[in-house]
C-alpha positions in Angstrom: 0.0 0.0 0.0 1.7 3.4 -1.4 1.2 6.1 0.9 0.9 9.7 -1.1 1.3 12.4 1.4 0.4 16.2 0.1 1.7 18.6 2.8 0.4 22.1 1.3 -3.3 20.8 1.7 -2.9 18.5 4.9 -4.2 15.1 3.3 -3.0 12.0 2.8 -4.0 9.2 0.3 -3.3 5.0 0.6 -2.9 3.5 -3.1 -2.9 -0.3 -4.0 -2.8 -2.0 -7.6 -4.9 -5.2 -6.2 -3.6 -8.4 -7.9 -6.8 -9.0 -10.3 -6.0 -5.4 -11.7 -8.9 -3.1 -9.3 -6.8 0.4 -8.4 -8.2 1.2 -4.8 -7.8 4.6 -2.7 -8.5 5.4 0.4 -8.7 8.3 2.2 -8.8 8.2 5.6 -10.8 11.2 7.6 -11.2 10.5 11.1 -13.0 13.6 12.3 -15.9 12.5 9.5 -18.9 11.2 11.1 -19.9 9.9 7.2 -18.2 7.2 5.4 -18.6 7.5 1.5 -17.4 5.0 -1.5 -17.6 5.3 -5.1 -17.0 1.9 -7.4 -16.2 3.0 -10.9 -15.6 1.6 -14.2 -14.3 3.5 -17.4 -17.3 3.0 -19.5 -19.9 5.4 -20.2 -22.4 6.0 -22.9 -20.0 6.8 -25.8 -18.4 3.3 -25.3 -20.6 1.9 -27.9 -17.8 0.4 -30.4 -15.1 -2.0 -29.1 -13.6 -5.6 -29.2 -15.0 -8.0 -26.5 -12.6 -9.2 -23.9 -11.4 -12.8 -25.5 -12.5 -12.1 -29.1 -11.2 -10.6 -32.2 -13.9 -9.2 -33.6 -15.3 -5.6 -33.2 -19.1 -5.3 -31.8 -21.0 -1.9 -32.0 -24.0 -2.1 -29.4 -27.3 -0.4 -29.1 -27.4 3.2 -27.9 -27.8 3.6 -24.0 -26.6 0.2 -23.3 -24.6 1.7 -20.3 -27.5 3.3 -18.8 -29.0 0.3 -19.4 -26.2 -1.8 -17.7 -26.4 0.5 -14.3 -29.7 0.2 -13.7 -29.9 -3.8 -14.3 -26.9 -4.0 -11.7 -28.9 -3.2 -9.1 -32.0 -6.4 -10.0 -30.5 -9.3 -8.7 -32.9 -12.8 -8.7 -34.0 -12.6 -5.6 -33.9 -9.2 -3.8 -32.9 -5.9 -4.5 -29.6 -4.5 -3.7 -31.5 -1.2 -2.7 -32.7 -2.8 0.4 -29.5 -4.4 1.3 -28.1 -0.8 1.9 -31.1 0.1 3.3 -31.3 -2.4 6.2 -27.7 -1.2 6.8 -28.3 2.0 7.1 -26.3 3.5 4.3 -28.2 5.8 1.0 -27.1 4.2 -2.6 -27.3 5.3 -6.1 -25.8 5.0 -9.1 -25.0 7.5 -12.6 -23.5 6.9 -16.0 -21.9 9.2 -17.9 -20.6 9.9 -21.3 -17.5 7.9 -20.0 -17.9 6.3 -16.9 -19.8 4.5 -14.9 -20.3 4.3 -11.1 -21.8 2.7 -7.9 -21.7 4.4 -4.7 -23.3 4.4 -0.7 -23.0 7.1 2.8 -23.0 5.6 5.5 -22.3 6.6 9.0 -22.5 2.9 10.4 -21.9 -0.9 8.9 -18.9 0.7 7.0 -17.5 -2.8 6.3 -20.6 -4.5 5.5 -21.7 -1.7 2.9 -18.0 -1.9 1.4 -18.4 -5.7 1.3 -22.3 -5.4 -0.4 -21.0 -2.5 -3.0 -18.0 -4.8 -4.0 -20.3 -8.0 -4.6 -23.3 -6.7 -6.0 -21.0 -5.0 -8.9 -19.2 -8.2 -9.5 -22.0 -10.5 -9.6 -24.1 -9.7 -12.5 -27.7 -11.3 -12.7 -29.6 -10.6 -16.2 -32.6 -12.2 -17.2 -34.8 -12.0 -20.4 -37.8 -11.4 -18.5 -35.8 -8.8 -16.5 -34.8 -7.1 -19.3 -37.7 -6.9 -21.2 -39.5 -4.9 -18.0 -37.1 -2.6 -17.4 -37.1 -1.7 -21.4 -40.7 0.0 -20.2 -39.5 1.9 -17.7 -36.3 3.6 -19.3 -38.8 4.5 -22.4 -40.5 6.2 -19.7 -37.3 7.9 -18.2 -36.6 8.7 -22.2 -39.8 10.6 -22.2 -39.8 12.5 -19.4 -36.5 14.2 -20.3 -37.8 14.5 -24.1 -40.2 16.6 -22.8 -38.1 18.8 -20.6 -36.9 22.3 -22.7 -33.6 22.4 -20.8 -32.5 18.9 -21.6 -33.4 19.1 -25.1 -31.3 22.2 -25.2 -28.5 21.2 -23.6 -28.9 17.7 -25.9 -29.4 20.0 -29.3 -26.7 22.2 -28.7 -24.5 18.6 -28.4 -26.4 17.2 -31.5 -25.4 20.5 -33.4 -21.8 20.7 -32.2 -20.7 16.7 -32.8 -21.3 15.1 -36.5 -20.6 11.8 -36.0 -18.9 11.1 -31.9 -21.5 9.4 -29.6 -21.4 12.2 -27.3 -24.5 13.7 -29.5 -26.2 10.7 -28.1 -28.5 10.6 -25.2 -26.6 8.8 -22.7 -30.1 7.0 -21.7 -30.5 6.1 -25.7 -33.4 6.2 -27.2 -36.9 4.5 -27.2 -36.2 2.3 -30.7 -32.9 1.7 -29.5 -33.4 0.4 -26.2 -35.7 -1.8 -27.7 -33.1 -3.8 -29.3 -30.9 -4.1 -25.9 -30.6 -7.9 -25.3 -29.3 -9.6 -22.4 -26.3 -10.9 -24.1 -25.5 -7.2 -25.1 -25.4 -6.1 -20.9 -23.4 -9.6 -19.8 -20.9 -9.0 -23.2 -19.9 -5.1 -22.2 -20.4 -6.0 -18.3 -17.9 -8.5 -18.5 -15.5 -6.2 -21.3 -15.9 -3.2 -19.0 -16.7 -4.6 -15.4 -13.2 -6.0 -14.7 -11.7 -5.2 -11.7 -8.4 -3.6 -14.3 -11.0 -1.6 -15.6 -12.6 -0.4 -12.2 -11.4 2.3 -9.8 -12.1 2.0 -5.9 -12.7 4.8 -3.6 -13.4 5.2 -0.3 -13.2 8.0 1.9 -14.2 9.3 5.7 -14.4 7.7 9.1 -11.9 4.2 8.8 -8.6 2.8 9.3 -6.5 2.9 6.0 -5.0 -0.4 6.8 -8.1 -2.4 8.2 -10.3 -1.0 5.6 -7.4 -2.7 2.7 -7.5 -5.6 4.3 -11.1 -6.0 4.2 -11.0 -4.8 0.5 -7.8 -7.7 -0.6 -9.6 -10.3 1.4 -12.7 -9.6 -0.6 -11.5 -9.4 -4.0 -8.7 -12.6 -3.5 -12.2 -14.8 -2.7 -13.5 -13.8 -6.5 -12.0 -15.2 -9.9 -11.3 -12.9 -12.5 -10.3 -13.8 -16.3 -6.9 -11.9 -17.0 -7.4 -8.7 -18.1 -6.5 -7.3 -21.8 -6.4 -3.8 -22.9 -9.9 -2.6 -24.4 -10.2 -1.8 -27.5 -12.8 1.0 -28.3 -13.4 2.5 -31.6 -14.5 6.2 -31.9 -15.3 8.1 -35.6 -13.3 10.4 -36.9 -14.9 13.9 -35.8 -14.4 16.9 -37.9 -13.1 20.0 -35.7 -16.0 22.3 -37.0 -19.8 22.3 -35.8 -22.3 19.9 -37.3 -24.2 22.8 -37.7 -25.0 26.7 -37.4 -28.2 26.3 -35.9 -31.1 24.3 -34.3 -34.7 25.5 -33.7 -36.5 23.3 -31.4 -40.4 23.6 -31.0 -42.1 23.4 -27.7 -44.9 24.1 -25.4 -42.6 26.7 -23.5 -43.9 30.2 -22.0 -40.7 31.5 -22.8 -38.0 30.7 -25.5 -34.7 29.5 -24.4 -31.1 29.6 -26.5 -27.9 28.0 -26.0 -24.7 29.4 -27.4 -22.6 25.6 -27.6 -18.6 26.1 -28.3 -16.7 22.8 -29.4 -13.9 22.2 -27.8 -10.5 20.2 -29.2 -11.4 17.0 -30.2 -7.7 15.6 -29.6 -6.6 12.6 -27.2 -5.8 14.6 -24.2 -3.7 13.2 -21.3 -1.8 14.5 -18.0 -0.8 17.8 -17.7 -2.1 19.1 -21.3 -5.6 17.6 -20.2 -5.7 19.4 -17.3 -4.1 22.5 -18.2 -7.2 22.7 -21.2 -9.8 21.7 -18.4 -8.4 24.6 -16.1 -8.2 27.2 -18.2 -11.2 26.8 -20.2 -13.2 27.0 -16.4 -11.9 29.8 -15.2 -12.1 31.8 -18.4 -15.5 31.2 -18.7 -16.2 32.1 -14.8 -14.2 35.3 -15.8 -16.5 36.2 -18.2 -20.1 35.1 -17.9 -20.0 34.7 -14.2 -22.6 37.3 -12.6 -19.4 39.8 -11.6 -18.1 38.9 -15.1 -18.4 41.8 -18.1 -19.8 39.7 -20.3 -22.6 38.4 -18.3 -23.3 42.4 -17.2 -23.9 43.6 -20.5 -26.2 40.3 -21.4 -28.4 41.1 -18.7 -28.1 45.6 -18.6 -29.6 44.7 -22.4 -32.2 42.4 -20.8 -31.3 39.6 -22.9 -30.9 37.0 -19.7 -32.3 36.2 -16.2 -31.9 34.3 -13.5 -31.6 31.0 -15.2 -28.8 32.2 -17.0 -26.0 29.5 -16.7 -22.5 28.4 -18.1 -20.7 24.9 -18.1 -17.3 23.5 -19.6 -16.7 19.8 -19.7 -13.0 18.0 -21.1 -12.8 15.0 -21.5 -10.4 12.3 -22.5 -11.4 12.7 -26.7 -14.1 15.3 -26.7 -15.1 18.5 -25.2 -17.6 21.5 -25.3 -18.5 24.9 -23.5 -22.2 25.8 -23.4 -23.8 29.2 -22.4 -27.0 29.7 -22.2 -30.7 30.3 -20.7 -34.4 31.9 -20.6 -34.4 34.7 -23.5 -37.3 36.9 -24.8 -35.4 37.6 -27.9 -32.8 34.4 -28.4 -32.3 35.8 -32.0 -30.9 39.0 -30.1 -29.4 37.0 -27.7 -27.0 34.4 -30.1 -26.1 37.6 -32.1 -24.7 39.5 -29.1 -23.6 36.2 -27.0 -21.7 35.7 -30.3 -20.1 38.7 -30.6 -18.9 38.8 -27.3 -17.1 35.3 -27.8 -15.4 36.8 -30.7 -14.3 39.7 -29.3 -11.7 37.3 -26.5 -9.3 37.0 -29.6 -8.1 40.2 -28.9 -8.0 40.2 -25.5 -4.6 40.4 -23.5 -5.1 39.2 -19.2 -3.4 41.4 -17.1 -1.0 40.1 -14.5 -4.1 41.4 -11.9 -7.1 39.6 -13.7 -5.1 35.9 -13.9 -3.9 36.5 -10.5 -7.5 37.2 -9.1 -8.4 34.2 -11.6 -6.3 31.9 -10.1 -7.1 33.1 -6.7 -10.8 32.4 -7.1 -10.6 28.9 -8.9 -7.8 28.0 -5.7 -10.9 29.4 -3.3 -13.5 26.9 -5.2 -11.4 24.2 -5.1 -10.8 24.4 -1.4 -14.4 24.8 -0.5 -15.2 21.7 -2.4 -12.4 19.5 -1.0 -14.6 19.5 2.3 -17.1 17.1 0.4 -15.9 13.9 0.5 -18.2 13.3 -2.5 -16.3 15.9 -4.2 -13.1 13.9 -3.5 -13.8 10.8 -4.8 -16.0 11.4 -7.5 -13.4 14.4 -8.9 -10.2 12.3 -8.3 -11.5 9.5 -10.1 -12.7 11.7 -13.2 -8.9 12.7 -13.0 -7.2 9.6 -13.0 -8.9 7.7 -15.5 -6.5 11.1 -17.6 -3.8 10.7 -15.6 -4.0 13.7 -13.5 -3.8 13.5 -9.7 -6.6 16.1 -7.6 -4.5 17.1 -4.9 -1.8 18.3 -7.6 -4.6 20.7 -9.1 -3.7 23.6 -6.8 -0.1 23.5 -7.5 -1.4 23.4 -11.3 -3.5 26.1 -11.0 -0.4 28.4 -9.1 2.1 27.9 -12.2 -0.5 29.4 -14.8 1.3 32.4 -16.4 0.3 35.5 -18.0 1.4 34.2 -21.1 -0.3 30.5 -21.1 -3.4 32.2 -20.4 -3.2 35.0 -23.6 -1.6 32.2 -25.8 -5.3 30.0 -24.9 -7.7 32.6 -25.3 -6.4 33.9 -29.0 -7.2 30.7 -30.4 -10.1 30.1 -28.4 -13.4 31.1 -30.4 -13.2 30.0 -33.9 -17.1 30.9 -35.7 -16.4 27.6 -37.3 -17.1 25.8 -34.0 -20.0 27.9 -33.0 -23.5 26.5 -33.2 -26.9 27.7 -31.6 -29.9 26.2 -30.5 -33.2 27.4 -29.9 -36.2 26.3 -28.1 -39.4 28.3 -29.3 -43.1 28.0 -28.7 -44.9 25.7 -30.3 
């Protein structure tokens, strides 16, 4: 067990590489009355294309098959893992992303037994045909309800504009025809491609010993047979770096039109310290700007052109990436034109030494106030590491942005090519 120690922020992190592949960390916080573990796989929604583990040949499954995946995990013949938590006093759930997958409980008591009950309900699968067929009803139902809800179908259209062929324009939840055509033998074929323990991550942080809680974990996992883990091979089409397209009009029953201004972000294999230094600086120039003390998000709304649902999200990931900016808007033709031109006008922009520093400053301050979540933690490091970045290095990271890294970013940040619009107007 590899003990990582990070002075400048007080914590400390326990490591192990398990022998069947599973990379565990612990983080010990004894003045935590709550105990909180997160079991992750890399495999999300976008994972659609790939070679099987012990086969040759490449397979491309249904559309939401992920999704699909998570919630079958939980069904197990005779009981459902739900209650097991339950009757041990811990809250589960469980999300899917566009690329991964994960399992997690709080508990303040049981620790052990609801490490033991997250480990083996995630490695023992149970599908049925019958099984699957019933909960094909009740996704088309979870399908629905977010067809019919205007933010999600703008948040979904701007996607669908930006991306011309990667899955990310997909719903991760698929679609009605497609999750149709789900079988069982698609879940146990990716579960047992993607569900390795090589594959998985491990984290557990709050109120336990690092060296009792790893002991519990090894035991566990030496019990359980595992085939031997091969690299996975996923296939993901070629994506041109412009937008699909300029513009979307989607009609609804909505009081008030919304609009979405979507940027597309490099589309390259990002890793390590270029990953991060993309995900950091695309964050806090976009909080510079169209945060409420930002200029650009005082001049939306002196022109009445936003309200209070005005928002503004980045996301990076390993081979895709987008900035979206967006919200309520009585005039979203007026809106995209001026949203636009502001965008445009960064090219020319040179940071001061005073604007990065109070940048920095404020991205160091968010940071902080979020490492006293212990789902922050988890949840964040392992969105890291699946990269190759390490969270508790952030801070340093964010202290060594220069002057110059930031102006050299933010001339060749908007490019009109990469620009697209959606709108959500009355029916």
């Amino acid at each position: 067990m590899n003990k990582l120690t990070y002075d400048r922020i007080e914590e400390v992190i326990y490591k192990e590489e398990l022998a069947n592949g599973l990379t565990v960390y612990l983080l010990p916080k004894p003045e935590m009355a709550k105990t909180y573990g997160v079991f992750s796989t890399d495999y999300g929604s976008i994972d659609q294309t790939f070679v099987p583990i012990g086969q040759t040949e490449q397979t491309t499954v249904p559309e939401g098959v992920a999704h699909f995946l998570e919630h079958k995990m939980f069904e197990k013949e005779d009981r459902d893992v739900f209650a097991d938590f339950g009757k041990q006093g811990a809250s589960a759930n469980a999300y899917t992303s566009f690329t991964k997958t994960a399992y997690l409980f709080a508990a303040t008591d049981q620790i052990n037994k609801n490490v033991q009950t997250l480990l083996d309900f995630v490695q023992n699968p149970y599908f049925s045909e019958q099984s699957v067929e019933k909960e094909k009803g009740i996704i088309a139902q979870e399908i629905e309800m977010y067809n019919d809800q205007p933010e999600w179908q703008a948040f979904m259209g701007t996607l669908q504009s930006l991306f011309h062929h990667h899955p990310v324009k997909i719903d991760i939840a698929g679609t009605v025809d497609s999750i149709r055509t789900i079988t069982k033998d698609d879940l146990y074929t990716c579960y047992h491609t993607f569900y390795h323990p090589g594959n998985m991550t491990l984290f557990m942080a709050g109120n336990f010993e690092a060296e009792k809680m790893m002991e519990l974990i090894r035991n566990n996992q030496e019990a359980k047979n595992f085939p031997e883990m091969t690299e996975v091979k996923r296939e993901y089409p070629q994506e041109p770096a412009s937008a699909a397209q300029k513009e979307n009009k989607i009609a609804m029953p909505v009081s008030i039109p919304k609009c979405t201004i979507g940027l597309k972000e490099s589309a390259e294999e990002l890793r390590g310290e270029a990953f991060l230094e993309k995900d950091l600086l695309q964050s806090m120039i976009l909080d510079f700007y169209f945060s409420k003390g930002g200029p650009f998000y005082r001049e939306l709304y002196e022109e009445q052109l936003i309200d209070e649902s005005f928002f503004f999200e980045t996301n990076v990931e390993k081979n895709f990436g987008y900035s979206i900016i967006g919200g309520n808007t009585a005039d979203p033709d007026r809106f995209s034109e001026k949203a636009i031109q502001l965008l445009q006008s960064t090219n020319k922009k040179s940071f001061t030494t005073e604007e990065v520093e109070r940048m920095k400053k404020k991205k160091i301050g968010q940071m902080l106030r979020a490492m006293n979540s212990l789902e922050f933690i988890a949840n964040k490091y392992i969105h890291y590491d699946t990269v190759g970045v390490d969270l508790f290095r952030v801070i340093p990271a964010i202290q060594s942005l220069t002057v110059e890294r930031f102006n050299t970013f933010i001339r060749g940040w908007i490019d009109e090519d990469r620009i697209a619009v959606t709108k959500i107007v009355n029916e």
